[in-house]
Backbone atoms as SQL, in Angstrom:
CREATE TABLE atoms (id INTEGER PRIMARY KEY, chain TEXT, resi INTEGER, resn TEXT, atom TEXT, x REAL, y REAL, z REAL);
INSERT INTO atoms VALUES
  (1, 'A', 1, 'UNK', 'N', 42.938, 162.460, 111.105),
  (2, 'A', 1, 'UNK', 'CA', 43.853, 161.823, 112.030),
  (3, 'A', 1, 'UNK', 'C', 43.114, 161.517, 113.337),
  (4, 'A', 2, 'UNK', 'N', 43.321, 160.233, 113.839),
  (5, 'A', 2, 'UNK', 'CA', 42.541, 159.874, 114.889),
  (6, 'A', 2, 'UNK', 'C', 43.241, 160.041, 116.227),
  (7, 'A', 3, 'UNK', 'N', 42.362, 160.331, 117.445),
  (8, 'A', 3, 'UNK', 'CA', 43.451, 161.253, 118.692),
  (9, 'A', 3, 'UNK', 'C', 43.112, 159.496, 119.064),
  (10, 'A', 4, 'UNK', 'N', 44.962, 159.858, 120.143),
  (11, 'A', 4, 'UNK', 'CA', 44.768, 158.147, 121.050),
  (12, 'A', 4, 'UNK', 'C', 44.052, 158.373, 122.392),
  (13, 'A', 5, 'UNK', 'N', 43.339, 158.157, 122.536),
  (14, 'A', 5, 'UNK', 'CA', 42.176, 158.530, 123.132),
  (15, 'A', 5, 'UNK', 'C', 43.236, 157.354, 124.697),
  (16, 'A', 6, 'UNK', 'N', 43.372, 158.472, 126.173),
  (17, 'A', 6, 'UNK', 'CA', 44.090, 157.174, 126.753),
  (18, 'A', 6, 'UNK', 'C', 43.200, 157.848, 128.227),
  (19, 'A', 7, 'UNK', 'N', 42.568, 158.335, 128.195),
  (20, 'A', 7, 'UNK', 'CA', 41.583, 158.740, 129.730),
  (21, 'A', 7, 'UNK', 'C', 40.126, 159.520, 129.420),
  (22, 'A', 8, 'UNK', 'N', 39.653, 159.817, 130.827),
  (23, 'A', 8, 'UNK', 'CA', 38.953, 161.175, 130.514),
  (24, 'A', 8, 'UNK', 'C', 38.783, 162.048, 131.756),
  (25, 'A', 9, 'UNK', 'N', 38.300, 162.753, 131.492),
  (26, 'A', 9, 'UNK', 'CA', 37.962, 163.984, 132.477),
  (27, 'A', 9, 'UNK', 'C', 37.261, 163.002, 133.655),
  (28, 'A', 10, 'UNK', 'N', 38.096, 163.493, 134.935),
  (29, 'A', 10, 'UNK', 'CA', 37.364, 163.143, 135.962),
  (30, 'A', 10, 'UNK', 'C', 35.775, 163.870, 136.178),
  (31, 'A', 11, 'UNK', 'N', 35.709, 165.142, 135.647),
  (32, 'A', 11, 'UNK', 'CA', 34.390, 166.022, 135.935),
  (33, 'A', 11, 'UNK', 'C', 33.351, 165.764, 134.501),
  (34, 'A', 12, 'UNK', 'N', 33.724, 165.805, 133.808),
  (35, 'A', 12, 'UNK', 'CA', 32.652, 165.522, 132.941),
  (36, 'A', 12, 'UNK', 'C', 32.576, 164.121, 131.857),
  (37, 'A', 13, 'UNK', 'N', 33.496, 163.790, 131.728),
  (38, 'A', 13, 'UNK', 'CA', 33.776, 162.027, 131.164),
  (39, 'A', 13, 'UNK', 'C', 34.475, 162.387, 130.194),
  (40, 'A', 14, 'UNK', 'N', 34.900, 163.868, 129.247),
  (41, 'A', 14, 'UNK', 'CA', 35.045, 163.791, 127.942),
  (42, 'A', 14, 'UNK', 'C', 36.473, 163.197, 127.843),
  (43, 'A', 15, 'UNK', 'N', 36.684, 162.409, 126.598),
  (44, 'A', 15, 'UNK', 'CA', 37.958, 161.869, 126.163),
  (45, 'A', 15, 'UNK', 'C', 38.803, 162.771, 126.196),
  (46, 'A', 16, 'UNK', 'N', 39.942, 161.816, 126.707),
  (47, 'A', 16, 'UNK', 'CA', 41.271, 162.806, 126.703),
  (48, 'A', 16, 'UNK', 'C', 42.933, 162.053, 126.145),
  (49, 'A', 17, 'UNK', 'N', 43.208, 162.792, 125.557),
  (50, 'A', 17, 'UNK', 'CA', 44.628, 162.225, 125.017),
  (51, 'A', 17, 'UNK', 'C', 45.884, 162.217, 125.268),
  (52, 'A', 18, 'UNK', 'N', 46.587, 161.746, 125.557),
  (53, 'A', 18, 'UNK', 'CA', 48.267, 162.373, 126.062),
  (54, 'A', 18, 'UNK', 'C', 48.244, 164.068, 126.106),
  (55, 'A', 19, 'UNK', 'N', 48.462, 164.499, 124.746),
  (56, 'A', 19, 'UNK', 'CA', 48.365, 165.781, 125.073),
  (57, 'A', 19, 'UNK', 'C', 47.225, 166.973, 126.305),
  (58, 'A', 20, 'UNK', 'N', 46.697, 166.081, 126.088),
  (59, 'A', 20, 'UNK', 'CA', 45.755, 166.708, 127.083),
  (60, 'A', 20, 'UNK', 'C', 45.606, 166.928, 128.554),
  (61, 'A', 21, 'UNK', 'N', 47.148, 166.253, 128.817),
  (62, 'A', 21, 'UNK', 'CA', 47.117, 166.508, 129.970),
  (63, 'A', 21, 'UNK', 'C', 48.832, 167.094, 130.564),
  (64, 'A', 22, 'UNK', 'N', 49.087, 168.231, 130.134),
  (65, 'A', 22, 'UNK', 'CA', 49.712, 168.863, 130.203),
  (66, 'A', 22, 'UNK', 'C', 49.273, 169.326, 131.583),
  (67, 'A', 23, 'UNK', 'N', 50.596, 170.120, 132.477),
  (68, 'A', 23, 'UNK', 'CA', 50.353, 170.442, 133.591),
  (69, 'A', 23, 'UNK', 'C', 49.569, 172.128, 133.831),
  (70, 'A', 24, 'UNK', 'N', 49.460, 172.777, 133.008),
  (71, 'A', 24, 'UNK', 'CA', 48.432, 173.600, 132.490),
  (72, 'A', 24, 'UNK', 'C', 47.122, 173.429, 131.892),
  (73, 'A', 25, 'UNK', 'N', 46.651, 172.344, 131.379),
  (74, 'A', 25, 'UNK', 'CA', 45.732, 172.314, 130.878),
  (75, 'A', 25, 'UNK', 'C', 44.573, 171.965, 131.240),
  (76, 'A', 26, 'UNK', 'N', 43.589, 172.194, 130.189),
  (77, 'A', 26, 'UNK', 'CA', 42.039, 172.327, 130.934),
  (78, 'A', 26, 'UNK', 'C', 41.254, 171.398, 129.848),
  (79, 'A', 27, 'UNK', 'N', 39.670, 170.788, 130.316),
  (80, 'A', 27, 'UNK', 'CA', 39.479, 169.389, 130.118),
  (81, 'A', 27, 'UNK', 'C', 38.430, 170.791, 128.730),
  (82, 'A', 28, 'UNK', 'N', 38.814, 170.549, 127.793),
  (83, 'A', 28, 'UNK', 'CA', 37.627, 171.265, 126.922),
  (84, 'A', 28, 'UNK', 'C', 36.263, 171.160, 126.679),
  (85, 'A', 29, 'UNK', 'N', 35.991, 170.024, 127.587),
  (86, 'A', 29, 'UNK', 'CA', 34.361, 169.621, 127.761),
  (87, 'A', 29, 'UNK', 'C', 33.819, 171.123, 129.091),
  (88, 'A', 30, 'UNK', 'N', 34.807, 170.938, 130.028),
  (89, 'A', 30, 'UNK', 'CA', 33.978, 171.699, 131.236),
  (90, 'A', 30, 'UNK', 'C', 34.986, 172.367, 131.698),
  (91, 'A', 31, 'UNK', 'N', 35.800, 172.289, 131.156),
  (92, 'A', 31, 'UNK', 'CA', 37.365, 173.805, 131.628),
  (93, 'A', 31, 'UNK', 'C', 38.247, 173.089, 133.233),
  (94, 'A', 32, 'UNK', 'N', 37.819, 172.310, 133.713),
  (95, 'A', 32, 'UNK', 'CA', 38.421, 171.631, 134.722),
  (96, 'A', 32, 'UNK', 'C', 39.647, 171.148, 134.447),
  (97, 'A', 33, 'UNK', 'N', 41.176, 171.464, 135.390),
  (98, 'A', 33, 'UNK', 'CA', 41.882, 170.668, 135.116),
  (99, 'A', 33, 'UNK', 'C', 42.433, 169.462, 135.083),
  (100, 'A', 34, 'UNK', 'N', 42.844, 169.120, 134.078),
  (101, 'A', 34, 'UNK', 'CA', 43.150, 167.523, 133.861),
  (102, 'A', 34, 'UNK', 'C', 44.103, 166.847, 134.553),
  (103, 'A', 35, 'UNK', 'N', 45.220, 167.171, 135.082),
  (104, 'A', 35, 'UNK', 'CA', 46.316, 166.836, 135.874),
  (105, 'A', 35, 'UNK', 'C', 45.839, 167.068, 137.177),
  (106, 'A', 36, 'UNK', 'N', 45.337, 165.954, 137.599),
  (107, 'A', 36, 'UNK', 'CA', 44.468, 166.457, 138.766),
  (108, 'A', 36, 'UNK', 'C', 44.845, 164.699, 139.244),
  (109, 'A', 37, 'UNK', 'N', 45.042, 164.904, 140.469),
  (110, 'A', 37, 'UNK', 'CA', 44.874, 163.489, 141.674),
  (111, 'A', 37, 'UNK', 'C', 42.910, 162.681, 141.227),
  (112, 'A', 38, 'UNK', 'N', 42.461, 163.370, 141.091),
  (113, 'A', 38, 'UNK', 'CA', 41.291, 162.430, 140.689),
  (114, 'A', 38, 'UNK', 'C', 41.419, 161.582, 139.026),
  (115, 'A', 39, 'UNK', 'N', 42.241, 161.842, 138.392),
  (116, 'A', 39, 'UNK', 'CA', 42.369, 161.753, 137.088),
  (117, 'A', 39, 'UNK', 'C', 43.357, 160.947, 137.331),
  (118, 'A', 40, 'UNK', 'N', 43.808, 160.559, 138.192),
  (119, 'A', 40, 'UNK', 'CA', 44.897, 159.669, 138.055),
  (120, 'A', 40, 'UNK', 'C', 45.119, 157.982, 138.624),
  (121, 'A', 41, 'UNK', 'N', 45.340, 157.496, 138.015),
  (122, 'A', 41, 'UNK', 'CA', 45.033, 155.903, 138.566),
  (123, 'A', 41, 'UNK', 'C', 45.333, 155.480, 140.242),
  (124, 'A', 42, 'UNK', 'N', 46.483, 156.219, 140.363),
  (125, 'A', 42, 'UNK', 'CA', 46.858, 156.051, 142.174),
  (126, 'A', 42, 'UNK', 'C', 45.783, 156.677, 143.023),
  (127, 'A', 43, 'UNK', 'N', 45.198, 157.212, 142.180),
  (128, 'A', 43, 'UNK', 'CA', 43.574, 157.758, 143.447),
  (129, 'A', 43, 'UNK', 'C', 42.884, 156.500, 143.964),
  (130, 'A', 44, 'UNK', 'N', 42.909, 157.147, 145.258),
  (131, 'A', 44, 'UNK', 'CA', 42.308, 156.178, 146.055),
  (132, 'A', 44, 'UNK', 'C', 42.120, 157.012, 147.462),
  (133, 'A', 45, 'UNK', 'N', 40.803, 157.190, 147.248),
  (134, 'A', 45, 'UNK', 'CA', 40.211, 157.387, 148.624),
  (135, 'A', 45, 'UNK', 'C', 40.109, 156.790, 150.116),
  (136, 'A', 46, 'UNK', 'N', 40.489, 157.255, 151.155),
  (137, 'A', 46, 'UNK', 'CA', 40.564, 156.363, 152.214),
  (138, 'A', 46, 'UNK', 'C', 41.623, 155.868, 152.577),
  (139, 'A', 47, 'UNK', 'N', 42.575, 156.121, 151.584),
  (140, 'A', 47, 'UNK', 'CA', 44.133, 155.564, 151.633),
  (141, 'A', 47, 'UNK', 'C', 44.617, 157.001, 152.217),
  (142, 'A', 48, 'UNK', 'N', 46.087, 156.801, 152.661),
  (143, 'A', 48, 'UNK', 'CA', 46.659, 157.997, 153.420),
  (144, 'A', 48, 'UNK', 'C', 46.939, 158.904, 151.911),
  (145, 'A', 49, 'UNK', 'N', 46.879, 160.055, 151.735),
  (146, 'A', 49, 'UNK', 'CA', 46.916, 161.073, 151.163),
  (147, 'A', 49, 'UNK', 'C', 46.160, 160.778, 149.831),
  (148, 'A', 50, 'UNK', 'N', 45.401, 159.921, 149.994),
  (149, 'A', 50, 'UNK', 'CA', 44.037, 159.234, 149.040),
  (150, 'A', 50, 'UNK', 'C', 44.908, 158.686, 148.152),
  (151, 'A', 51, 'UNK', 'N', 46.120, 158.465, 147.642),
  (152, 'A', 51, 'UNK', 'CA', 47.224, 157.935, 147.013),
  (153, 'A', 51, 'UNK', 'C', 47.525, 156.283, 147.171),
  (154, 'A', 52, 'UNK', 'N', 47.632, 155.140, 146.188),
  (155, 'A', 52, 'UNK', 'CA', 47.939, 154.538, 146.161),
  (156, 'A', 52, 'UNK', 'C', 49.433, 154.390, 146.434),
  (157, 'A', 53, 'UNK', 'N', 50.363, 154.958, 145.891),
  (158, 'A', 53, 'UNK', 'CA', 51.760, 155.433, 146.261),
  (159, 'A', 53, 'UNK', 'C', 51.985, 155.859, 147.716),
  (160, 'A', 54, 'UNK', 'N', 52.652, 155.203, 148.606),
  (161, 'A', 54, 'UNK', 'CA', 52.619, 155.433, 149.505),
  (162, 'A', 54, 'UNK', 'C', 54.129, 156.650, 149.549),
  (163, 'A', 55, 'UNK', 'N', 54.849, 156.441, 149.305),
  (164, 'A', 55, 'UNK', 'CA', 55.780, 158.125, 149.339),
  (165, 'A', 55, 'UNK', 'C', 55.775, 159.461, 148.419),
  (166, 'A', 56, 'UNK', 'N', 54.478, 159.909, 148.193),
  (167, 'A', 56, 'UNK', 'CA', 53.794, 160.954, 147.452),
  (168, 'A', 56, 'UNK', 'C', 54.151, 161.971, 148.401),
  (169, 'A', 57, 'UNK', 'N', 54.265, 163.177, 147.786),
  (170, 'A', 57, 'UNK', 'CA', 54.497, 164.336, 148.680),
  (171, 'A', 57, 'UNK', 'C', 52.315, 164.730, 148.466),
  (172, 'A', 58, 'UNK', 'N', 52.158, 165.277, 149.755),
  (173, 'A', 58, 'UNK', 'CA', 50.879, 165.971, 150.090),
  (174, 'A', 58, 'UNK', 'C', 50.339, 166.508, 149.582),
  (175, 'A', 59, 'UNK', 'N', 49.186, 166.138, 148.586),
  (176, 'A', 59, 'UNK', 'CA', 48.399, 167.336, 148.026),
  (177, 'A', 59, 'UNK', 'C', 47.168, 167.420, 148.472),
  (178, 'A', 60, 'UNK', 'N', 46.809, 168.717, 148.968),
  (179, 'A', 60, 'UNK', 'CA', 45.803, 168.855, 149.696),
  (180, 'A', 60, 'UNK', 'C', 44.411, 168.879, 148.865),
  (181, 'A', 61, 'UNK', 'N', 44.529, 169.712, 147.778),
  (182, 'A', 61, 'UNK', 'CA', 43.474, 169.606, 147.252),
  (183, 'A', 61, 'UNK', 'C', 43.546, 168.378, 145.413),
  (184, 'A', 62, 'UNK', 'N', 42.407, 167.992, 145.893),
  (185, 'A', 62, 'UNK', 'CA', 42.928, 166.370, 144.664),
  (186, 'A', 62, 'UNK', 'C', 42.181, 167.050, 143.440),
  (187, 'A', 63, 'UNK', 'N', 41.464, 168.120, 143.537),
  (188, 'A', 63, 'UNK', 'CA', 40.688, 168.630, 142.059),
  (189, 'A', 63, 'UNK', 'C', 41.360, 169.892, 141.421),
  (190, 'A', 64, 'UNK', 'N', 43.062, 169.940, 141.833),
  (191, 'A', 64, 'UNK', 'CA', 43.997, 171.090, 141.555),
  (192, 'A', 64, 'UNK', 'C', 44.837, 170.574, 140.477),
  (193, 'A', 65, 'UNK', 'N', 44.977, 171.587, 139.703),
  (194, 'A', 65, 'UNK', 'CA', 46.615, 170.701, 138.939),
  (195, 'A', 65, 'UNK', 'C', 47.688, 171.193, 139.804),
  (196, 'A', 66, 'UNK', 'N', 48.458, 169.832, 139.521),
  (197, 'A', 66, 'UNK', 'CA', 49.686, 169.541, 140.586),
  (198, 'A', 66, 'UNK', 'C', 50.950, 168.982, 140.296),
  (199, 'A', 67, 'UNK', 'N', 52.127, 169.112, 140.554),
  (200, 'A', 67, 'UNK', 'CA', 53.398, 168.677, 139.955),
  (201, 'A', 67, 'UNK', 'C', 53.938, 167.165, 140.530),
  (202, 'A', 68, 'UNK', 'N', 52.661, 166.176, 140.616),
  (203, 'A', 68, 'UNK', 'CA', 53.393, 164.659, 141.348),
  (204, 'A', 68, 'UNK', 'C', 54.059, 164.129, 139.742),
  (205, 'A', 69, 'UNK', 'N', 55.147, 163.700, 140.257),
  (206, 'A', 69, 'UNK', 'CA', 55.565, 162.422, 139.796),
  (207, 'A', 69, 'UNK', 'C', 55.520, 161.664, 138.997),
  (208, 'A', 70, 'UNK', 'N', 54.457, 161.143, 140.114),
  (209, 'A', 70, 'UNK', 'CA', 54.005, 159.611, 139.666),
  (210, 'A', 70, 'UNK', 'C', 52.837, 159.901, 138.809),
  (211, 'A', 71, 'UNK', 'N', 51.955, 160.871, 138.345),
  (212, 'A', 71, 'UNK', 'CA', 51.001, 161.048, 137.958),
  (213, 'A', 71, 'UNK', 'C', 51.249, 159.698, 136.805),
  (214, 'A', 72, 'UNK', 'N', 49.577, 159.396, 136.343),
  (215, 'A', 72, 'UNK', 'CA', 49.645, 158.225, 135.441),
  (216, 'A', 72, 'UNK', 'C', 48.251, 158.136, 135.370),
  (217, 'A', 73, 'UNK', 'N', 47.689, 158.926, 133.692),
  (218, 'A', 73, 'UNK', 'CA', 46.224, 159.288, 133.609),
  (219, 'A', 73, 'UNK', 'C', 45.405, 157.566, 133.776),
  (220, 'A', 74, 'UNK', 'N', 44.637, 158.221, 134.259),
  (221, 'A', 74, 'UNK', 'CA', 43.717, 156.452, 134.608),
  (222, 'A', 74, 'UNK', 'C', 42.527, 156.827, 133.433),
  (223, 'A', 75, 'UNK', 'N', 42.304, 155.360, 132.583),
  (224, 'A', 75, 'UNK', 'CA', 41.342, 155.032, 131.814),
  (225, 'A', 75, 'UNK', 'C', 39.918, 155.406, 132.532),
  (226, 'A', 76, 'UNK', 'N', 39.633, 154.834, 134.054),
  (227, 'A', 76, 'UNK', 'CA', 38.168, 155.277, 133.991),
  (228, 'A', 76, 'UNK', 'C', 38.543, 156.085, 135.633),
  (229, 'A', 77, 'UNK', 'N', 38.382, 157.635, 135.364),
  (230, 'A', 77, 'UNK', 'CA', 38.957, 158.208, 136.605),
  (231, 'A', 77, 'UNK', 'C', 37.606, 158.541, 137.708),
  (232, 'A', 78, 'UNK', 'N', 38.172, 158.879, 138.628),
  (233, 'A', 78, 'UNK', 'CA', 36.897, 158.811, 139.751),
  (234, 'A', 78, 'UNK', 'C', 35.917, 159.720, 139.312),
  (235, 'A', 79, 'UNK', 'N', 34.732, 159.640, 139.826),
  (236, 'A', 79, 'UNK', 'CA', 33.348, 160.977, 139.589),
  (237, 'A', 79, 'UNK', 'C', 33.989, 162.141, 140.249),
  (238, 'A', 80, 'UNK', 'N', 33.159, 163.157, 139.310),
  (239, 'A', 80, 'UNK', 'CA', 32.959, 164.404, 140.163),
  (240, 'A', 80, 'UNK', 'C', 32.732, 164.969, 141.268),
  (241, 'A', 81, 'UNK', 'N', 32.785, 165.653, 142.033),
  (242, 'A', 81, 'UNK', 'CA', 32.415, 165.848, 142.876),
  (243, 'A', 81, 'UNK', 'C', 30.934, 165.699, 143.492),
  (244, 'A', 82, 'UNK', 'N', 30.518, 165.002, 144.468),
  (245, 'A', 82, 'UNK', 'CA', 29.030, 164.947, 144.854),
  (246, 'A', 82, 'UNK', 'C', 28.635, 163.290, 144.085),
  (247, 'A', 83, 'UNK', 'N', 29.094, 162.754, 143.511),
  (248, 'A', 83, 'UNK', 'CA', 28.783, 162.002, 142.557),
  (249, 'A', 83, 'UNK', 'C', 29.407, 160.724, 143.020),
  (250, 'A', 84, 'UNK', 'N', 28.355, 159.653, 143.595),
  (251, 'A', 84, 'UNK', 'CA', 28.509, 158.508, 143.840),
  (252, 'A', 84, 'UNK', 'C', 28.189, 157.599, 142.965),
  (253, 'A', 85, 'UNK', 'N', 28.723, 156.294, 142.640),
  (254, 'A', 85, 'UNK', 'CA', 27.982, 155.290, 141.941),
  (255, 'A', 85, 'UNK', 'C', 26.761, 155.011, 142.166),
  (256, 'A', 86, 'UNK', 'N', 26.094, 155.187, 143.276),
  (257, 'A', 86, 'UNK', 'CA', 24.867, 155.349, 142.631),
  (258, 'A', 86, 'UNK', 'C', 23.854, 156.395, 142.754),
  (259, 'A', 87, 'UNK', 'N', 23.861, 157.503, 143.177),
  (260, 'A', 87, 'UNK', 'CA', 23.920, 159.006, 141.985),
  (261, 'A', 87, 'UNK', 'C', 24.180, 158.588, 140.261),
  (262, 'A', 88, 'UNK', 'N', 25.252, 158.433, 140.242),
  (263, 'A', 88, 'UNK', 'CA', 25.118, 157.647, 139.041),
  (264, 'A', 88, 'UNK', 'C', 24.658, 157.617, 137.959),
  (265, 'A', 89, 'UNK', 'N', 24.007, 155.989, 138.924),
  (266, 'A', 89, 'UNK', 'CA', 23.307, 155.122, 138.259),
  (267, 'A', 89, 'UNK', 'C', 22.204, 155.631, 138.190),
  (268, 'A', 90, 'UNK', 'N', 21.267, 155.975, 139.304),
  (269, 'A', 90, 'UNK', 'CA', 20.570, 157.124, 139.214),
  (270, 'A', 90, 'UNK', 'C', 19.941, 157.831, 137.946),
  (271, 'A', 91, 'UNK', 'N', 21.115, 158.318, 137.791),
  (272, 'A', 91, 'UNK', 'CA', 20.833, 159.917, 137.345),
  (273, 'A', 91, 'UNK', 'C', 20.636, 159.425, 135.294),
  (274, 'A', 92, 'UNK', 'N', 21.256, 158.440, 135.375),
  (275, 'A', 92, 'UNK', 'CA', 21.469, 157.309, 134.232),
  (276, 'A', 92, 'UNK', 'C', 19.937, 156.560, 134.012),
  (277, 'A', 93, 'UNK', 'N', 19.812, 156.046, 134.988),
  (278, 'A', 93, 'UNK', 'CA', 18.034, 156.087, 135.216),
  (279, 'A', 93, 'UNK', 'C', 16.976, 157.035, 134.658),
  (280, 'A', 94, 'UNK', 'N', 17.269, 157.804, 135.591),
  (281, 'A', 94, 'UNK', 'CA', 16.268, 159.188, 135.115),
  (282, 'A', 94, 'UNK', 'C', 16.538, 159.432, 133.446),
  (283, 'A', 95, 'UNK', 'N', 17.369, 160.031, 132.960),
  (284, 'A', 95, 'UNK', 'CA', 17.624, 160.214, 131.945),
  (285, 'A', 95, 'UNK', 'C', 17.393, 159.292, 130.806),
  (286, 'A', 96, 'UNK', 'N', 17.526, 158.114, 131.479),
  (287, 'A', 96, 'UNK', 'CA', 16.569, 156.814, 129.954),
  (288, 'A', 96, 'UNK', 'C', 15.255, 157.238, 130.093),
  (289, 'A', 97, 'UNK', 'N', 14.499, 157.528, 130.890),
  (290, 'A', 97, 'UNK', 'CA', 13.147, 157.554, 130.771),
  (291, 'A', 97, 'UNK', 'C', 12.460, 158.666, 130.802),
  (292, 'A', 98, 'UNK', 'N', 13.604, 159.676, 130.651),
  (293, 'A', 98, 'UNK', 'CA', 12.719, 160.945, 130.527),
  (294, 'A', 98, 'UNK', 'C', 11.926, 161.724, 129.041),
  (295, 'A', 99, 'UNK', 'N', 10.865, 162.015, 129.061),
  (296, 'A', 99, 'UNK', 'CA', 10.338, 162.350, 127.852),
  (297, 'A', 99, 'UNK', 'C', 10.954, 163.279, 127.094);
């Protein structure tokens, strides 16, 4: 049986499925939780409460699981922590050419 594969882990990329993101649960690639403000399409940095949704109640920390709403897993969710696009790309670099 094939999983519907509809996000992934903001911390490590691994696929994730509806079920997988229960408000308890953890990403089985790297144990991070999945219901997390970075995992979610309304992330947006730089915006007031980094939220696309502008009447979100406050969550302070965006790498917590949390009881919003509006949550709505995003197909390609933001990097990890420390991890810029180009870190990256980078690091994507290094790794093609390493022996």
């Amino acid at each position: 049986m094939a999983r519907d594969i509809i996000g992934h882990c903001w911390h490590c990329g691994r696929d994730l499925a509806p079920c997988d993101y229960g408000r308890e649960a953890l990403c089985l690639g790297c144990g991070k939780p999945t219901r997390v403000c970075r995992n979610c399409r309304h992330y947006a940095p730089g915006r007031p409460n980094a939220c696309l949704e502008p009447m979100t109640e406050l969550v302070a920390d965006k790498e917590k699981a949390n009881f919003c709403e509006l949550f709505d897993p995003s197909p390609n969710p933001a990097a990890g922590p420390g991890t810029s696009p180009a870190d990256a790309l980078r690091q994507a670099a290094d790794d093609l050419f390493r022996s």
